[in-house]
N, C-alpha and C positions, 0 to 999 in steps of 0.2 A: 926601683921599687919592685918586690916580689909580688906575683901572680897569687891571690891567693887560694886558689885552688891549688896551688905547688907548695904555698908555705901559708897553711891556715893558724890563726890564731888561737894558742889551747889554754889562753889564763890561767897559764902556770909560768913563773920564771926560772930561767931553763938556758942552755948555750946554744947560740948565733950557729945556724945549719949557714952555713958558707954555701954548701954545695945548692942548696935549693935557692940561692940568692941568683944563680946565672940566668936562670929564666924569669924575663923584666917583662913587666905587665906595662910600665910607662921607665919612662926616665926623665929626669930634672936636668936640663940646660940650662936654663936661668932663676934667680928670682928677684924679688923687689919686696922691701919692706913696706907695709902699709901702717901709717901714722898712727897711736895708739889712742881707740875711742873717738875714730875719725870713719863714722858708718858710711859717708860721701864715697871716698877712698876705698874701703872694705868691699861695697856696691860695685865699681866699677874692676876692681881685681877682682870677682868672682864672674865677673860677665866674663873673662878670658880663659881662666882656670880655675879649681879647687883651691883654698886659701887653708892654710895650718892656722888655726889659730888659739890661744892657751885660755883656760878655762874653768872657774872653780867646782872642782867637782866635790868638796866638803860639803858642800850645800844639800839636807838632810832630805830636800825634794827631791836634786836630783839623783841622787843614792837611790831613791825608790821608782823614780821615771820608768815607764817602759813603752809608751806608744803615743802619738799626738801630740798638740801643739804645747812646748814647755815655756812657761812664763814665771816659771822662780815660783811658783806657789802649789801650796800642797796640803794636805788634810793630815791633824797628826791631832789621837787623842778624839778624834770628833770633830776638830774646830779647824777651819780654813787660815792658813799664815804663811808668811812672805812676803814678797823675796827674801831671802838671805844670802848673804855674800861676804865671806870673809879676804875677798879680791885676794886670794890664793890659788895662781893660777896654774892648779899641780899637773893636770889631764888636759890632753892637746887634742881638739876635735877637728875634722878638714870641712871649712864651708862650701858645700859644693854647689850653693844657688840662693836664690828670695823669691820669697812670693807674697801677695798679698795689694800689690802698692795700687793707690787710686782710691777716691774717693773714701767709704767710711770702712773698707776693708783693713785688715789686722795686717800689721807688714809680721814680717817671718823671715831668719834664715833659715835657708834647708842644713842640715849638719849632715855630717856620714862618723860614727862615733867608730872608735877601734875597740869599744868592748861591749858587751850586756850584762846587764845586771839579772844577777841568779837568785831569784825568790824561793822559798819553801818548794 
């Protein structure tokens, strides 16, 4: 995996820099698939490492998201609605932790997204 201060992200699509690929920020030795809609499983592989995981990002909230906690809902028009989910999971975000768990607290994952969204 590239460093990314050696190979930053410029949301534009464009050709594979090879040469900026040699300096590794981490490397993948192994992996393990976690069970689909199985948060048990999901829980216990991010206690080890960052987890890839695919994600509908059609969803017309989180098109407009840009900071705090996302729970699939959003104000469009004036009026509060959601979730939506076309369970198309076209955008891959890495789970890099949870918080929240215990008693009447909000559980949460933490995500690390590979893009931002560019407003006005």
């Amino acid at each position: 995996i590239a460093n990314s201060s050696t190979y930053p992200y410029k949301e534009t699509d464009g050709k594979c820099e090879r040469g900026k690929l040699q300096e590794h920020a981490a490397t993948i030795r192994d992996y393990k698939f976690v069970k689909h809609n199985c948060e048990e499983q999901l829980m216990a592989a991010v206690a080890v490492r960052p987890v890839a995981v695919g994600f509908d990002s059609n969803d017309e909230c989180f098109k407009f998201y840009q900071a705090g906690l996302y729970d699939g809902m959003c104000i469009k028009h004036g009026e509060y609605f959601g979730p939506c989910s076309s369970n198309d999971r076209i955008h891959s975000l890495a789970i890099v932790g949870y918080a929240g768990k215990g008693g009447d607290r909000v559980k949460y994952w933490i995500a690390k997204n590979s893009w931002r969204n560019q407003l006005g």
